[in-house]
TIRO-2110 file (N, C-alpha, C; in Angstrom, 1 decimal):
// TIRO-2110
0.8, -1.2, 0.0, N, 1, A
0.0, 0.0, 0.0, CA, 1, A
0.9, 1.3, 0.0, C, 1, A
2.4, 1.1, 0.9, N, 2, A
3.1, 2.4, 0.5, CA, 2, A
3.5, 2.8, -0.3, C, 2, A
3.6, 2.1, -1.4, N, 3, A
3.8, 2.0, -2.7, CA, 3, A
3.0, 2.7, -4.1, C, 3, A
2.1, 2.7, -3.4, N, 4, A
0.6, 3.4, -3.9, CA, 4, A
0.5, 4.4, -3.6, C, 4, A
0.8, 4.3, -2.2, N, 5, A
0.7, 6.0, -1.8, CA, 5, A
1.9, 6.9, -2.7, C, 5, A
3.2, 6.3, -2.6, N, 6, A
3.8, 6.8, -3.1, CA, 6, A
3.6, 7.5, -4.8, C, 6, A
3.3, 6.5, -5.1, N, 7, A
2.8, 6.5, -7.0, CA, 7, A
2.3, 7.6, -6.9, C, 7, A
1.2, 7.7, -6.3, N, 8, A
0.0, 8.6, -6.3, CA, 8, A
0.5, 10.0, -5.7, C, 8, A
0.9, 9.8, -4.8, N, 9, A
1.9, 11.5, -4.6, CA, 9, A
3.1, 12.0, -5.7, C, 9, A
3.4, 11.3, -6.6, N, 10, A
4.4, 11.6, -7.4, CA, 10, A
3.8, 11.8, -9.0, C, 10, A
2.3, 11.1, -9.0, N, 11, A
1.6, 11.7, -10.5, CA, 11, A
0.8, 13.1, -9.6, C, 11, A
0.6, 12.8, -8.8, N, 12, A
0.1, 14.1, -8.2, CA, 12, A
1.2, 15.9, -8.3, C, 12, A
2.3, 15.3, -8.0, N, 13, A
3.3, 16.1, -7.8, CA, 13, A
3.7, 16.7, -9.4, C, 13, A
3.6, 15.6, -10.3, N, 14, A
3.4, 16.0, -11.5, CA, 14, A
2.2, 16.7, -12.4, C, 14, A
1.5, 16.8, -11.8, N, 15, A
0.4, 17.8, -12.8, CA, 15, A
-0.5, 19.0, -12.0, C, 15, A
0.3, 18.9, -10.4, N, 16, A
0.5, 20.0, -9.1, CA, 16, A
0.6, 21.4, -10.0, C, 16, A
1.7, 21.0, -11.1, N, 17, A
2.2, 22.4, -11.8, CA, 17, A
0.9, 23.0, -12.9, C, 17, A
0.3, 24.2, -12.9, N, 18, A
-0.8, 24.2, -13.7, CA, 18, A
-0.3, 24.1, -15.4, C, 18, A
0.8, 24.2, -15.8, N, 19, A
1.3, 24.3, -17.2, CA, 19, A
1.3, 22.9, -17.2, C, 19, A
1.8, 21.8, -16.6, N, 20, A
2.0, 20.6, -16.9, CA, 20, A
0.2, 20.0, -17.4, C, 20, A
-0.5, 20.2, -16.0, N, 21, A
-1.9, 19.9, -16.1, CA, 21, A
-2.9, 20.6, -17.2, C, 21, A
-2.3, 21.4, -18.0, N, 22, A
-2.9, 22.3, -19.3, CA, 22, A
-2.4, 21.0, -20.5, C, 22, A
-0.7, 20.6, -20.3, N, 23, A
-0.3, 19.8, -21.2, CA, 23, A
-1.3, 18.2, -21.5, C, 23, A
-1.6, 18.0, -20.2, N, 24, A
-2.4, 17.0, -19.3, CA, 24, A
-3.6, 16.8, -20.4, C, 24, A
-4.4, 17.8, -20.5, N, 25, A
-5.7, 17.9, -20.6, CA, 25, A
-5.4, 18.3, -22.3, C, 25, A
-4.6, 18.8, -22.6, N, 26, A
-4.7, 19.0, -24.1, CA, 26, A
-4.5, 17.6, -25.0, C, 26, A
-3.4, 16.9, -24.0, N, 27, A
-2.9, 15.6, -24.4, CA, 27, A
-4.4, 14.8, -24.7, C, 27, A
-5.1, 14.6, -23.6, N, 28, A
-6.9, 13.9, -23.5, CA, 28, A
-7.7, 14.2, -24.9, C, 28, A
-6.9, 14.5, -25.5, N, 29, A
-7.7, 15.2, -27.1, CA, 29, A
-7.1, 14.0, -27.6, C, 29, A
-5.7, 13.2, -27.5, N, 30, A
-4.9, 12.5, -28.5, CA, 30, A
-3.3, 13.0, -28.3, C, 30, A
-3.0, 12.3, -29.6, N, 31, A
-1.4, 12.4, -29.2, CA, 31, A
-1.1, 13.5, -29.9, C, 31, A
0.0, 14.7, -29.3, N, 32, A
0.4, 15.7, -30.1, CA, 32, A
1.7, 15.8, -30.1, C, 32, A
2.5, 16.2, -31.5, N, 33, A
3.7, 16.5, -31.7, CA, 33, A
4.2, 17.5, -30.5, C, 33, A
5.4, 17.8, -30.3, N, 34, A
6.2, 18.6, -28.8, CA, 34, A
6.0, 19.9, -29.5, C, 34, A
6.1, 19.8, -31.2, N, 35, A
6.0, 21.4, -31.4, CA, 35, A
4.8, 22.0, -31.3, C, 35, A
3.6, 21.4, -31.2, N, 36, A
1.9, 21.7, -30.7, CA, 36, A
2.1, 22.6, -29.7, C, 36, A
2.7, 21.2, -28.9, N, 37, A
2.6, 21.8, -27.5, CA, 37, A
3.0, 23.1, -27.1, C, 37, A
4.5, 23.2, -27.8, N, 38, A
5.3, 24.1, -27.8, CA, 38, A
4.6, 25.7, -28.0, C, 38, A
3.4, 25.6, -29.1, N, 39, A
3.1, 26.7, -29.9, CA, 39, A
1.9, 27.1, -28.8, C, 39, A
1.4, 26.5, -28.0, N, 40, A
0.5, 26.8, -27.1, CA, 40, A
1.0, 27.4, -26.0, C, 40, A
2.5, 27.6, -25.2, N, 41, A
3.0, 28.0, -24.2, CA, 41, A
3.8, 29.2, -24.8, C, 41, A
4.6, 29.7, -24.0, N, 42, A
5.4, 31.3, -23.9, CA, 42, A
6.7, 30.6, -23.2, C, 42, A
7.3, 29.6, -23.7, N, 43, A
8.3, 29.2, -22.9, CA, 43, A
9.2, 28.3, -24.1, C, 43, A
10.1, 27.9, -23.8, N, 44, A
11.6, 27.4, -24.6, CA, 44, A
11.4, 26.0, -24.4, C, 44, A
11.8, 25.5, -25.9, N, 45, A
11.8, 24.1, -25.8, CA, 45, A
12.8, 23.4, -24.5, C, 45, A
13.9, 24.1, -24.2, N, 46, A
14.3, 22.9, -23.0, CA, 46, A
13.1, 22.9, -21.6, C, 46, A
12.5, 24.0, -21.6, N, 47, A
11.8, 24.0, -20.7, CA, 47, A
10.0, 23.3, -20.8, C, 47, A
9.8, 23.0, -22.2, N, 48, A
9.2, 22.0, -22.3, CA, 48, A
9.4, 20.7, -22.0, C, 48, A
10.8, 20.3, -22.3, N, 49, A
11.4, 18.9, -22.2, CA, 49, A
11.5, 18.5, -20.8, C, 49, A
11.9, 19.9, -19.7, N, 50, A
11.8, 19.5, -18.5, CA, 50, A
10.2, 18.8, -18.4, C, 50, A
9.2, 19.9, -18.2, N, 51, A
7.9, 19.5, -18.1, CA, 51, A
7.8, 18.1, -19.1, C, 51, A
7.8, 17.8, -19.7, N, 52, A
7.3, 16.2, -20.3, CA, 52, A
8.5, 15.1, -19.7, C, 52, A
9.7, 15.8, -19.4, N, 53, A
10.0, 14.9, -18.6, CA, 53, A
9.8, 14.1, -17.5, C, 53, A
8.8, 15.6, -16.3, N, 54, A
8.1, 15.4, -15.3, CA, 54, A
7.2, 14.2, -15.4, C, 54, A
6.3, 14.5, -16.7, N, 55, A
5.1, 13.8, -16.9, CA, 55, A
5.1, 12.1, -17.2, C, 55, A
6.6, 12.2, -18.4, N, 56, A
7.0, 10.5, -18.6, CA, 56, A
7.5, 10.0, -17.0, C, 56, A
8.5, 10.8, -16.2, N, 57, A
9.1, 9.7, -15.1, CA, 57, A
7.4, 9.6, -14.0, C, 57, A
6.9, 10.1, -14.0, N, 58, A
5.4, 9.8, -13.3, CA, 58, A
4.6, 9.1, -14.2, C, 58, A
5.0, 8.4, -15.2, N, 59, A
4.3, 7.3, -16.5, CA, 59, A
2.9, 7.8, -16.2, C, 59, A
2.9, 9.2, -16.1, N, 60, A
1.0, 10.0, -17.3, CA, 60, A
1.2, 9.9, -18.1, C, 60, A
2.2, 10.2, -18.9, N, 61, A
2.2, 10.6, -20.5, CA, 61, A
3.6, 9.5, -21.2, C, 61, A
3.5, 9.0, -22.7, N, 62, A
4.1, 8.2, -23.6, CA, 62, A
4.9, 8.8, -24.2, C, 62, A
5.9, 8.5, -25.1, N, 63, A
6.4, 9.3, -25.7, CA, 63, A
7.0, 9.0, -26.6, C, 63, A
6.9, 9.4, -27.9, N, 64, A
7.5, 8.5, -29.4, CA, 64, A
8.4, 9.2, -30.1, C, 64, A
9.5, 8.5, -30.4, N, 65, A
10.5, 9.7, -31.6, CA, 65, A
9.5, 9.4, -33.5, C, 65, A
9.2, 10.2, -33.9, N, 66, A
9.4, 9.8, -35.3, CA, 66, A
10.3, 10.8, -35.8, C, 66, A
11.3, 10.7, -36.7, N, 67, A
12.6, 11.6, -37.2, CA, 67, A
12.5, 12.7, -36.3, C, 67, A
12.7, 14.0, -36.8, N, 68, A
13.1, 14.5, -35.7, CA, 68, A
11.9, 15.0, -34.7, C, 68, A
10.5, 14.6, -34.6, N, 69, A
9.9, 14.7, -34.1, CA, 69, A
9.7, 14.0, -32.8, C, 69, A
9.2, 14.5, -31.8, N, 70, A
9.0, 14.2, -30.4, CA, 70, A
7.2, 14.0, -30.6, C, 70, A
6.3, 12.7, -30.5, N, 71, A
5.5, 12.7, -30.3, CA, 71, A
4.8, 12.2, -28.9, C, 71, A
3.5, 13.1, -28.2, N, 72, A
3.3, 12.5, -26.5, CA, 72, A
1.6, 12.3, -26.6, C, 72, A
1.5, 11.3, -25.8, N, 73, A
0.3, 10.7, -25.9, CA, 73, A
0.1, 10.1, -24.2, C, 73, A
-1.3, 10.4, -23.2, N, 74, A
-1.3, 10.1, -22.3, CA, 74, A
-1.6, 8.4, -22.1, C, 74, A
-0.7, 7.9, -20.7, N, 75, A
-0.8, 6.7, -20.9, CA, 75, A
-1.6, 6.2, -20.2, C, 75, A
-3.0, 5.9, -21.0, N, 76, A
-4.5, 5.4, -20.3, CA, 76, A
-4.9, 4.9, -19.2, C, 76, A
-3.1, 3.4, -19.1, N, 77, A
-3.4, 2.3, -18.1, CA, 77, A
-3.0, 3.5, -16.7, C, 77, A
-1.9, 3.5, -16.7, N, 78, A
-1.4, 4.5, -15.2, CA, 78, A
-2.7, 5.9, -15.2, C, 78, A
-3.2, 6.5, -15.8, N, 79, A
-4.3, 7.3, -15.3, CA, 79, A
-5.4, 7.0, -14.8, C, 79, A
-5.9, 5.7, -15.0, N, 80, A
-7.2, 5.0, -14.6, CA, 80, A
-6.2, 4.3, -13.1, C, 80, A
-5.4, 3.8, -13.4, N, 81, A
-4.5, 3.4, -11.5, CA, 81, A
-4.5, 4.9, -10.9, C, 81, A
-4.0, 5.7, -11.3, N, 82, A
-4.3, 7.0, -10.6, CA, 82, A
-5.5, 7.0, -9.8, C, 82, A
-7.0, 7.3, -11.2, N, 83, A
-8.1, 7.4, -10.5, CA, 83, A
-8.8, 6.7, -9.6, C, 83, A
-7.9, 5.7, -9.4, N, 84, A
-8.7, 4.3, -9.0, CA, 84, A
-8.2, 4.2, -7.4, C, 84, A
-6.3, 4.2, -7.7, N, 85, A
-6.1, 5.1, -5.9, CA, 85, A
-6.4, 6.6, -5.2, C, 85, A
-6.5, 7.2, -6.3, N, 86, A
-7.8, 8.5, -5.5, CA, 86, A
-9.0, 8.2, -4.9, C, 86, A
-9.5, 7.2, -5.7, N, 87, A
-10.4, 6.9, -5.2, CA, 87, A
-11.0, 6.1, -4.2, C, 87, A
-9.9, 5.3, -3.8, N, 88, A
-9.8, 4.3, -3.0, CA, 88, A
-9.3, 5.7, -1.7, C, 88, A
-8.5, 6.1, -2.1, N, 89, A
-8.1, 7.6, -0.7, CA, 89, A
-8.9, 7.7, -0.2, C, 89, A
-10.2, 8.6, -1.1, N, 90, A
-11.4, 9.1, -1.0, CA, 90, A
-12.6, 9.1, -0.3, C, 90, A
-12.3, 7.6, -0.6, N, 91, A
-13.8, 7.1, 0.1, CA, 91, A
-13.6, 6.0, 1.4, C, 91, A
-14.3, 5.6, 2.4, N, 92, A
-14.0, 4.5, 3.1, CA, 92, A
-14.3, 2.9, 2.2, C, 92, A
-13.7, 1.8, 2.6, N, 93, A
-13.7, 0.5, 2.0, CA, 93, A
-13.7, -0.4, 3.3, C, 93, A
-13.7, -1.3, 3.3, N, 94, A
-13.6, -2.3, 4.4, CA, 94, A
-12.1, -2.9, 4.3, C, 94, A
-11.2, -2.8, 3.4, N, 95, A
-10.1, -2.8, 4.0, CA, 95, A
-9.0, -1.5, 3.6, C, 95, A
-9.6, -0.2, 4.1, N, 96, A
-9.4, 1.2, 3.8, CA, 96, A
-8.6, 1.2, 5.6, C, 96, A
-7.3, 1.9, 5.5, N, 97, A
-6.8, 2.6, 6.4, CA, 97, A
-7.0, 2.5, 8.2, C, 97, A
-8.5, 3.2, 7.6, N, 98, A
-9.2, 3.8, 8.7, CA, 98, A
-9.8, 2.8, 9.6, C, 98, A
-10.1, 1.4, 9.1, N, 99, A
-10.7, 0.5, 9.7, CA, 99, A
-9.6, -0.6, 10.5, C, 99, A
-8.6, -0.2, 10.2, N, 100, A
-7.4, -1.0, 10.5, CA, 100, A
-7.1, -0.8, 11.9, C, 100, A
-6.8, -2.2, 12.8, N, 101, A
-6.6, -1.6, 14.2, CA, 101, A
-5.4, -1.4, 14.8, C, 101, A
-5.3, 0.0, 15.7, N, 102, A
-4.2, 0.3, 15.7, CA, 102, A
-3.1, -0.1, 16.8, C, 102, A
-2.0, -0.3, 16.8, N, 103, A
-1.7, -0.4, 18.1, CA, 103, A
-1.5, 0.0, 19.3, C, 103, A
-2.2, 1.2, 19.0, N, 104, A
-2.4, 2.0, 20.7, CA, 104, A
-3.8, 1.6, 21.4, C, 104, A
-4.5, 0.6, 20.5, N, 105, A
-5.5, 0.6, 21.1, CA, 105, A
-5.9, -1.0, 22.1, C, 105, A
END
C-alpha cells in the first residue's frame, strides 16, 4: 500500500504544476507533436522537455520519436490506476486505512 501511496503523490506532484496539467488535458484530445505543444505555451523548448520529462518519469504521459519529431500521448493504463487510488483515498472501503486496528489501542 506504501507504494501506492507513493505512485499517487508523485503523478500528483506532477500535474501540481498548472502548465503541466494544461499539457495533461490538451494531451486527452490525443497524441500531439512537442511542437503543438510548444506553440500553445510562452516558454523554450528545454523547458518544455523538462515538463514532459516530469510527466513520462510519473508514467501520465508516452512518448514517441518519429525523425526529428517528439510525439506524447497520455498513458490510459497508469491514469485509470491514478483514478482508481484516489479513489480508493477518498472514500471509506472495508479494507481502507481507517478500519485498521491500531496499536495503541
Amino acid at each position: 500500500m506504501e507504494q501506492i501511496y507513493f505512485d499517487t503523490a508523485k503523478a500528483l506532484k506532477a500535474i501540481s504544476d498548472p502548465k503541466r496539467l494544461k499539457i495533461v488535458d490538451m494531451l486527452s484530445c490525443g497524441e500531439l507533436c512537442a511542437c503543438r505543444i510548444l506553440d500553445e505555451f510562452h516558454i523554450t523548448q528545454p523547458t518544455l522537455s523538462h515538463d514532459m520529462r516530469v510527466l513520462t518519469e510519473a508514467k501520465l504521459v508516452n512518448s514517441r520519436r518519429d525523425g526529428k519529431n517528439i510525439y506524447y500521448s497520455l498513458h490510459a493504463e497508469r491514469l485509470k490506476e491514478l483514478q482508481e487510488a484516489l479513489s480508493n483515498v477518498f472514500t471509506s472501503s472495508p479494507d481502507c486505512i481507517c478500519h485498521r486496528k491500531s496499536d495503541h489501542e
